[in-house]
C-alpha positions as CSV (number, residue, x, y, z in Angstrom):
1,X,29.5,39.7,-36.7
2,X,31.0,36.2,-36.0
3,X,34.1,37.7,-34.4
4,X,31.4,40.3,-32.2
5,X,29.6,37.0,-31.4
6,X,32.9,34.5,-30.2
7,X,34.0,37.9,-28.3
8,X,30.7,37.8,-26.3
9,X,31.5,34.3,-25.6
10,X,34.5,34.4,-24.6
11,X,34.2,37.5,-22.1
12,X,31.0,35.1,-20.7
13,X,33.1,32.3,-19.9
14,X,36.0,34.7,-18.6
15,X,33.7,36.0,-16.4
16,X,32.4,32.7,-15.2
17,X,35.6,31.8,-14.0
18,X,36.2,35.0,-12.1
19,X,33.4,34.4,-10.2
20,X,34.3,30.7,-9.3
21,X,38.0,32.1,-8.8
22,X,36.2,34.9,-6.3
23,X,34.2,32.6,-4.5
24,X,37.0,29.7,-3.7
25,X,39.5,32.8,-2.6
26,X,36.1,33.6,-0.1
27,X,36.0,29.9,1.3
28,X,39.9,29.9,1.9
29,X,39.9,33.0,3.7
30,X,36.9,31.7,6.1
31,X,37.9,28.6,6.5
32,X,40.7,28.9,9.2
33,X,38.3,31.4,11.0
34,X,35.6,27.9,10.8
35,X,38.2,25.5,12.3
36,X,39.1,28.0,15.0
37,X,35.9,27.6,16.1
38,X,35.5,23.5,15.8
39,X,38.3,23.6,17.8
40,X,37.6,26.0,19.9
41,X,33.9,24.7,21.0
42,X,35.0,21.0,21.0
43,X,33.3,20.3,17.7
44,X,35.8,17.9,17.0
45,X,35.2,15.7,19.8
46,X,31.6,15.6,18.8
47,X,32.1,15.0,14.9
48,X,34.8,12.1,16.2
49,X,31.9,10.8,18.5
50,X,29.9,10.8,15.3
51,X,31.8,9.2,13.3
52,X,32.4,6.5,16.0
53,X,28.9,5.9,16.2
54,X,28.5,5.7,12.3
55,X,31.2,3.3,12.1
56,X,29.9,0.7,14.7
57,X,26.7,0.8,13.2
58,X,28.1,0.5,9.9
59,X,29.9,-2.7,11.5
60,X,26.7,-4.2,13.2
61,X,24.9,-4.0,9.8
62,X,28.0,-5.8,8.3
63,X,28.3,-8.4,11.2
64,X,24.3,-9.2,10.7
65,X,24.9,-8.9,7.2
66,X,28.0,-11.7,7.3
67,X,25.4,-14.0,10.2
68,X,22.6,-13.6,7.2
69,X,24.9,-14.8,4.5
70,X,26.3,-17.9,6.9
71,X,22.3,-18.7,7.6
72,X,21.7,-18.5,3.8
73,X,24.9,-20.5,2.9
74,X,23.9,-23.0,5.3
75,X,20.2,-23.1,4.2
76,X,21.4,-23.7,0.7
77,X,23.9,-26.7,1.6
78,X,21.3,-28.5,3.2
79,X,18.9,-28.0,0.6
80,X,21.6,-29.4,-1.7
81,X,22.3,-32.0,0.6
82,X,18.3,-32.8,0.5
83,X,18.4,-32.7,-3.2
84,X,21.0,-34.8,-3.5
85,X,19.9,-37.5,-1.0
86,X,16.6,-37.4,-2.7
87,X,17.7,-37.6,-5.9
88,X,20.3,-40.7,-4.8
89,X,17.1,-42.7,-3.7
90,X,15.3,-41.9,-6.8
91,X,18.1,-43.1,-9.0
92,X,18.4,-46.5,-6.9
93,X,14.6,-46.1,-6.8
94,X,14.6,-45.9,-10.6
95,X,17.1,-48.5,-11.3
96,X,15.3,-51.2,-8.8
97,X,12.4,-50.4,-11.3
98,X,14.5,-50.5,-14.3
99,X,15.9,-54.1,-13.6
100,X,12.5,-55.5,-12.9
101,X,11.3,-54.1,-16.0
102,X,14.4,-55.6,-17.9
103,X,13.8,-59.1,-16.3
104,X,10.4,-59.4,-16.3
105,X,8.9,-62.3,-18.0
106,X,5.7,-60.0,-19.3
107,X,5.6,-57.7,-22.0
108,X,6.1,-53.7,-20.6
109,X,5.2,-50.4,-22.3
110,X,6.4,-47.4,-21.2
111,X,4.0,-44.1,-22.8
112,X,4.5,-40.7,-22.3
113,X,1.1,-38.6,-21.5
114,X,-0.3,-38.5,-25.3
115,X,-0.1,-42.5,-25.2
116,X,3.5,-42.9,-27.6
117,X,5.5,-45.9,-26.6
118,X,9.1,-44.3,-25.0
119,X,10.2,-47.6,-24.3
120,X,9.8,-51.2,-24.2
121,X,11.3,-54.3,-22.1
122,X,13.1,-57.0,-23.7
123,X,9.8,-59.0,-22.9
124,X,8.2,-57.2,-25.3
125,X,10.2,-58.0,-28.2
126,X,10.0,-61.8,-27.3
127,X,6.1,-61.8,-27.0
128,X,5.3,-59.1,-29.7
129,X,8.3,-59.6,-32.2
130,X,8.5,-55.7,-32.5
131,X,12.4,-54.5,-31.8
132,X,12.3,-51.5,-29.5
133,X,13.5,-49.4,-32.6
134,X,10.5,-50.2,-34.5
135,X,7.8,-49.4,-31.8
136,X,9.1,-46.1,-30.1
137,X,7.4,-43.1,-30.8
138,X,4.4,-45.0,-32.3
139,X,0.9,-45.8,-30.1
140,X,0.2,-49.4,-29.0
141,X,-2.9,-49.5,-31.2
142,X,-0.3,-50.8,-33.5
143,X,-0.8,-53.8,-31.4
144,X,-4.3,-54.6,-32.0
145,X,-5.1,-58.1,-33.7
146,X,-8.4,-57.0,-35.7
147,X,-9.8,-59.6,-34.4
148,X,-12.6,-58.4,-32.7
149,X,-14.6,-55.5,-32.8
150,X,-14.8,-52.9,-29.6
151,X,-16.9,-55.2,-27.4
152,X,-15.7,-57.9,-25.3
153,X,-15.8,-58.5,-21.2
154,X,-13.9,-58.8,-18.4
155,X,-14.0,-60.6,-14.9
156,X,-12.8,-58.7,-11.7
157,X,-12.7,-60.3,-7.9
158,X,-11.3,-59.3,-4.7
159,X,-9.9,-62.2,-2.8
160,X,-7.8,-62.5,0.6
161,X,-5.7,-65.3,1.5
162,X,-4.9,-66.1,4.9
163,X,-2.9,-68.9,6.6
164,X,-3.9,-72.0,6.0
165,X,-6.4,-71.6,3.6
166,X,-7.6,-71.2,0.5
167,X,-9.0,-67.5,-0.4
168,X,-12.3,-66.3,0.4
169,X,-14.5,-63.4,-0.2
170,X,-13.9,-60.8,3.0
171,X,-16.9,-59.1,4.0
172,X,-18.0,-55.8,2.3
173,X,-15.9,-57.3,-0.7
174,X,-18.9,-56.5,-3.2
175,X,-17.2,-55.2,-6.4
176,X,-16.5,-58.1,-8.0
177,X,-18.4,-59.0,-11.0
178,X,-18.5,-59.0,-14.7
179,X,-17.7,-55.9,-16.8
180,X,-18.1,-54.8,-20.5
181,X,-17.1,-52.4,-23.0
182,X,-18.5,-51.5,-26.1
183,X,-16.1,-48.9,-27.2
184,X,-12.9,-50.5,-27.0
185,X,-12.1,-50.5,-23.5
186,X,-12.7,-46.7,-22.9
187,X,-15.7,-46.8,-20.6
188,X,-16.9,-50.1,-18.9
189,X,-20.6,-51.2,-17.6
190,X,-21.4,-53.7,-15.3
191,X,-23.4,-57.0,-16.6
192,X,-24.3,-58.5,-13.5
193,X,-27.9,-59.5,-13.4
194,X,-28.4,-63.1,-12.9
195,X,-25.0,-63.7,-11.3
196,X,-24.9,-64.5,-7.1
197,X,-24.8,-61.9,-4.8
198,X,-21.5,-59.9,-5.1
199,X,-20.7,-61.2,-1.4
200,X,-20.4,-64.4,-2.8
201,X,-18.6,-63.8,-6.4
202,X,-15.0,-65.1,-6.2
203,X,-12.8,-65.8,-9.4
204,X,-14.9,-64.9,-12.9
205,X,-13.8,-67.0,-16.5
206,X,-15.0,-66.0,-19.7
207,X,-15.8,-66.8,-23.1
208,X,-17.5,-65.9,-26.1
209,X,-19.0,-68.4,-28.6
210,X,-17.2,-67.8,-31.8
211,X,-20.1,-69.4,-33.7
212,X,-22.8,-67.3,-32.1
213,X,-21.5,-64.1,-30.8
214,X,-24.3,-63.0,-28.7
215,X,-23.4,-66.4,-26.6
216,X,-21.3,-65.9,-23.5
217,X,-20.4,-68.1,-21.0
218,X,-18.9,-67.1,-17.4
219,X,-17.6,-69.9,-14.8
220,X,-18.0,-68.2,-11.5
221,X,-16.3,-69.4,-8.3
222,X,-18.9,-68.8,-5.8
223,X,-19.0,-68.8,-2.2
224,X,-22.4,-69.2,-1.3
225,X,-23.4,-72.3,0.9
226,X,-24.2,-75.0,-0.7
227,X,-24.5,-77.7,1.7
228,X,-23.8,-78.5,5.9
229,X,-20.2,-80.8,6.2
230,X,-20.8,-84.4,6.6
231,X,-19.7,-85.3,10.4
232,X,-16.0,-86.6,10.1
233,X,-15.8,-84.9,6.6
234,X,-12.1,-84.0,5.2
235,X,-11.7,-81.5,2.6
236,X,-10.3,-81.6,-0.5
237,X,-6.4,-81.6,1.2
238,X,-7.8,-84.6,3.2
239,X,-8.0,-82.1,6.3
240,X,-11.0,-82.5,9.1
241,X,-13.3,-80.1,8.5
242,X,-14.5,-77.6,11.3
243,X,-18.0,-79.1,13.1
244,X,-20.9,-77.1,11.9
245,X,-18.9,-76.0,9.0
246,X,-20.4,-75.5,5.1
247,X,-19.5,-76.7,2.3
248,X,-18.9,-73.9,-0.7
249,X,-20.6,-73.7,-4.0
250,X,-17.6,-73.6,-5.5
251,X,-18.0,-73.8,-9.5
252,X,-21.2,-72.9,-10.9
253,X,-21.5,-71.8,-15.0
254,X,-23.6,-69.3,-16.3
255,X,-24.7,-68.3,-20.1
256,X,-25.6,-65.0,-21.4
257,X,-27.9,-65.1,-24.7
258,X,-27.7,-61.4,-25.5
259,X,-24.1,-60.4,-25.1
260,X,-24.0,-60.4,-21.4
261,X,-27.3,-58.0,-20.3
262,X,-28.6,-60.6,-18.4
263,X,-27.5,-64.1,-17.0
264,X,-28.8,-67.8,-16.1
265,X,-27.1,-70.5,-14.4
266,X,-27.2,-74.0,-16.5
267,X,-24.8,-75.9,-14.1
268,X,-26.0,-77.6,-11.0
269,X,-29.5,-78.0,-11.7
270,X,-30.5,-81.2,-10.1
271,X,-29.3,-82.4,-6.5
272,X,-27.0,-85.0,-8.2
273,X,-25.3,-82.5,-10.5
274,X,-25.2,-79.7,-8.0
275,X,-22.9,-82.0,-5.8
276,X,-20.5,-83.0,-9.2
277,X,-20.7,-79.5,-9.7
278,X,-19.0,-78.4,-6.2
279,X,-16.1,-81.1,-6.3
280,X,-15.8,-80.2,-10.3
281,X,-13.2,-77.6,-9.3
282,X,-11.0,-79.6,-6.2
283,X,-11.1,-76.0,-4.7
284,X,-9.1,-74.7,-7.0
285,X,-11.5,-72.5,-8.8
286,X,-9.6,-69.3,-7.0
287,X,-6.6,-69.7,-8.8
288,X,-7.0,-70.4,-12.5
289,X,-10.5,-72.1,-13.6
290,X,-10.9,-70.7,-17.4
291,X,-14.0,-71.5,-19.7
292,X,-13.6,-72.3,-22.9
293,X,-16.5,-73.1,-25.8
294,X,-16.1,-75.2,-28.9
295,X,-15.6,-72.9,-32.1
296,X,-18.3,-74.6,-33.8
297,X,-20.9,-75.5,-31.2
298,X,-22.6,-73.1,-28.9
299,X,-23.2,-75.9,-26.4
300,X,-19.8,-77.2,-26.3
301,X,-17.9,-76.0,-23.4
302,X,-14.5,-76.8,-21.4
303,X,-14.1,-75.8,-17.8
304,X,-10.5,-75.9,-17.1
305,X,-9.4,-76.6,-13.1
306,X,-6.9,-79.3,-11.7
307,X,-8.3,-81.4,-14.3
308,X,-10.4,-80.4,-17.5
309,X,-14.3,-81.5,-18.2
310,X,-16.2,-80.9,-21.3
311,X,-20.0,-80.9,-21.4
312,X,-22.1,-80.8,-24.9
313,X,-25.5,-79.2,-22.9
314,X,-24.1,-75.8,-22.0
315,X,-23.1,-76.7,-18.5
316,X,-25.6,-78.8,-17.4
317,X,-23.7,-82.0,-17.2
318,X,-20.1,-82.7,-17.8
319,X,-17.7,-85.4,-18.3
320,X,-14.1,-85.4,-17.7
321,X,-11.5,-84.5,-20.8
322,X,-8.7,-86.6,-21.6
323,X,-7.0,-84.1,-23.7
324,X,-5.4,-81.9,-20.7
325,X,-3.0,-82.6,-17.9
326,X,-2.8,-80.8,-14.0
327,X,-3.6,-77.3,-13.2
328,X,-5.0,-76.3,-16.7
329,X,-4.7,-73.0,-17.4
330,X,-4.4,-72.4,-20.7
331,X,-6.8,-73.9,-24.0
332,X,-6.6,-73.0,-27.5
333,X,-9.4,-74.7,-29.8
334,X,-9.0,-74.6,-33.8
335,X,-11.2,-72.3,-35.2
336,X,-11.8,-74.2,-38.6
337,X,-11.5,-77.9,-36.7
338,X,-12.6,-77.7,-32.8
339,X,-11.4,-81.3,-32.4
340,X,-7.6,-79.8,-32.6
341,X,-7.4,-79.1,-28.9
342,X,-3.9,-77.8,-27.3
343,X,-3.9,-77.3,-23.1
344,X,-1.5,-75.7,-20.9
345,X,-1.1,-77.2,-17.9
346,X,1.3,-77.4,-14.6
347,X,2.0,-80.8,-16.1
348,X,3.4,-78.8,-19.8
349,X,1.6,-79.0,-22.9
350,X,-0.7,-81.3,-24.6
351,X,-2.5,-81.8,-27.7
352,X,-5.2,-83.9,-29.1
353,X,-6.0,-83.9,-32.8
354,X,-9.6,-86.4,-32.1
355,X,-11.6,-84.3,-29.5
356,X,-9.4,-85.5,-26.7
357,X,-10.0,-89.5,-27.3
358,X,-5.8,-89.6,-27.3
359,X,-3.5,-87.0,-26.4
360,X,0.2,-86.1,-27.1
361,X,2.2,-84.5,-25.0
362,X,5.2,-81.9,-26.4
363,X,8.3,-82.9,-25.7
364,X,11.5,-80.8,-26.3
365,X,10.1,-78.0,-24.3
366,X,12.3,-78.0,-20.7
367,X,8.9,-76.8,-18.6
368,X,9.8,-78.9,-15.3
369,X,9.9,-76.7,-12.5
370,X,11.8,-78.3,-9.5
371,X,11.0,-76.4,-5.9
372,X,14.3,-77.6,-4.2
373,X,17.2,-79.8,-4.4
374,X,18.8,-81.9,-1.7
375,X,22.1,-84.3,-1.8
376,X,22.7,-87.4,-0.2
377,X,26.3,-89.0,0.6
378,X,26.1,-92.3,-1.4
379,X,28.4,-93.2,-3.8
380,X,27.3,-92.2,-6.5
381,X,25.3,-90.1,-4.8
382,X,21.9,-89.0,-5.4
383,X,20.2,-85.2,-6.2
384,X,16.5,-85.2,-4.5
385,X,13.6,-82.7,-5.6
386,X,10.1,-82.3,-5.4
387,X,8.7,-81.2,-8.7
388,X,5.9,-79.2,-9.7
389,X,2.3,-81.0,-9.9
390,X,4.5,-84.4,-10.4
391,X,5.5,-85.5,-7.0
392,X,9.6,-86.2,-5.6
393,X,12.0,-87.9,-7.6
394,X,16.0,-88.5,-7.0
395,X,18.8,-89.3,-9.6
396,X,21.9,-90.8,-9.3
397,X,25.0,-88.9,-10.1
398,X,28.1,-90.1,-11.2
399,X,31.0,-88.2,-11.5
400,X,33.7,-91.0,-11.4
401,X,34.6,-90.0,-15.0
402,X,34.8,-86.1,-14.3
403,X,32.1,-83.8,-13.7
404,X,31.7,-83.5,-17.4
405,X,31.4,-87.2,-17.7
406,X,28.5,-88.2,-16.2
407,X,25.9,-89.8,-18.2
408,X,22.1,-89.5,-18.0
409,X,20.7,-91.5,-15.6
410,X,16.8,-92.8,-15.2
411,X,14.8,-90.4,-12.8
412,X,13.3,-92.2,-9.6
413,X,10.0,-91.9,-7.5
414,X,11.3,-90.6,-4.1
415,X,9.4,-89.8,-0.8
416,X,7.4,-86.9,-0.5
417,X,5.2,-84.6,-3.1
418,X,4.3,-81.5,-4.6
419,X,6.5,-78.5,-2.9
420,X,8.4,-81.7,-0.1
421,X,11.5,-80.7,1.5
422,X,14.0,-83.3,2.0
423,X,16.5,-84.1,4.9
424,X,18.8,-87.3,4.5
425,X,20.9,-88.8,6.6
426,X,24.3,-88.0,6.2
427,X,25.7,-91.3,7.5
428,X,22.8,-93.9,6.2
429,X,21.6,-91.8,3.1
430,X,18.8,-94.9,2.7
431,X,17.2,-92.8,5.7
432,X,15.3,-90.1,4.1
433,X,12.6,-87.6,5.6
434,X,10.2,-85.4,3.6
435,X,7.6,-82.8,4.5
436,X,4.9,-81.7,2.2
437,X,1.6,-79.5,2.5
438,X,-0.1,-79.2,5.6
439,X,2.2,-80.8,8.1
440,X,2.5,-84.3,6.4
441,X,5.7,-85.6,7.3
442,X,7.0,-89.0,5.2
């Protein structure tokens, strides 16, 4: 049966082939008969013609195709070439930002989006004492004194300073104020009621009575009138004042007895203090006027300005403190004995150890900031500069001995003041012109 079966198989395929083999032997004897007639009819011409016509198309596609690629190559270059310029200004972009961040003076954190310090600037390690290494990855909660619980204040002003003057509240600036939080920072509320109209809120300072919490004190730099100009009155930079001009406010120091809801002023509040109260500042209120109360007495407060005063009635009078120095800006009061009192001022740092009846001031601490330096040609010659909050001074140099020779020499009052320029004649160096603020020439 197998052998029956390949047989069939066999004769099946045999036969298959016979037929293939048949019909190939067909097509060969028709196909001269087919190009006889091509020929004949001029077919060839026509499938020539054809095949012409299929190969210029298929050229035009190619030579669109080729004009498409050339457009997309191009495209893409100058998108690279975009990218690249882009990028280039980003990366001098991102270094510009990186070297201010590396020389700033203040402490920086860098966070990514869930709050984790990424990086810190060498500021940070001098101000914290945290390396870089031991911070990244970590949240700057790990900062937090414990101090304090999640309620404290804040003072916000808008301020514009133009030429020639000091700043001022611009019109529709009304979003200055005092603001407090009570979770930590997270969401703040406004505690303005009792303060002066926000038109006329400049610079806020605060404090909080450590003895009696609920006590807060706010020394507000307001800009509401206080009084006409004198005729022939001169401001505090001994400059005319305009006819039919008003005198400011200026300082003016308000309490809060229940943590900041509401507000009362205690300054100013008879004619004779009122008038103390708007030379107290000598204009500078805008620029760094702090508050500060005694650790142990709710009624013991320090304004701090171009000078510092102290009052023991919560603001109504004051007195001036002996314990500070020029442009006060900084106060730190012992906790456990208020009459340890250090100041930072323009004029360095201070200290007084008796509630400011004598004062020391540090020394070893290089804090003198000179504004410019000019030479003259006397033999030995002298170095000029006008020094911050202290006035010009010149020393003589001698360098007889070598450059690295030269031994200290006593510092001298010289012409001019605060921010002078200097010019000295080159051939009589005794000649010697200054310029300070406001166009005074000496």
């Amino acid at each position: 049966k197998v052998t029956t079966k390949l047989a069939a198989n066999t004769r099946e395929k045999l036969d298959s082939l016979l037929r293939h083999i048949r019909q190939i032997d067909k097509i060969e004897r028709d196909m001269p008969v087919l190009i006889r007639q091509l020929t004949a009819n001029g077919e060839n011409e026509r499938l020539d013609e054809a095949y012409r016509h299929y190969y210029d198309r298929q050229q035009e596609r190619a030579a669109a195709y080729r004009f498409f690629l050339l457009l997309a190559t191009l495209s893409m270059l100058g998108y690279a070439a975009f990218v690249f310029l882009r990028l280039r200004e980003k990366s001098r972009s991102l270094q510009l930002a990186a070297s201010v961040i590396a020389h700033a003076h203040e402490s920086i954190i860098i966070t990514d989006i869930t709050g984790n310090i990424v990086d810190v600037n060498p500021a940070f390690t001098k101000v914290t004492g945290y390396t870089r290494e031991e911070v990244l990855g970590k949240n700057p909660r790990l900062l937090q004194s414990g101090r304090h619980g999640p309620e404290f204040y804040a003072g916000m002003w808008q301020r514009v300073r133009r030429k020639w003057s000091d700043p001022r509240v611009e019109a529709n600036y009304s979003e200055g104020g005092i603001w407090k939080t009570t979770d930590g920072g997270s969401t703040w509320n406004p505690a303005n009621e009792g303060l002066p109209d926000p038109k006329f809120r400049g610079r806020v300072g605060l404090d909080i009575a450590r003895s009696n919490p609920n006590v807060v004190y706010a020394v507000v730099d307001s800009y509401d009138t206080g009084r006409p100009a004198k005729p022939g009155e001169h401001d505090a930079y001994d400059r005319p004042l305009p006819e039919n001009s008003n005198i400011i406010r200026g300082m003016e120091i308000y309490r809060s007895d229940d943590k900041g809801r509401s507000w009362h002023k205690t300054s100013g509040q008879t004619p004779e203090t009122a008038q103390k109260m708007m030379s107290l500042g000598n204009t500078y209120n805008w620029v760094f006027t702090q508050i500060r109360v005694d650790t142990k007495n709710e009624n013991k407060i320090y304004v701090l300005a171009l000078g510092v005063s102290v009052s023991e009635d919560a603001g109504a009078t004051f007195t001036p403190f002996k314990g500070g120095g020029g442009d006060n800006h900084r106060m730190w009061i012992d906790p456990v004995n208020p009459n340890v009192v250090y100041t930072a001022s323009d004029a360095g740092f201070t200290m007084t150890n008796d509630g400011g009846k004598t004062r020391k001031e540090a020394t070893g601490i290089h804090g003198t900031q000179f504004y410019n330096v000019e030479l003259d040609t006397a033999n030995p010659f002298h170095a000029y500069g006008s020094v911050q909050d202290a006035g010009s001074y010149r020393v003589a140099i001698d360098v007889r001995n070598g450059r690295g020779m030269f031994r200290p020499m006593p510092w001298q009052s010289a012409p001019g003041g605060e921010g002078s320029t200097h010019a000295i004649d080159p051939v009589a160096p005794s000649i010697v012109y200054s310029h300070s603020f406001y166009g005074n020439f000496t």
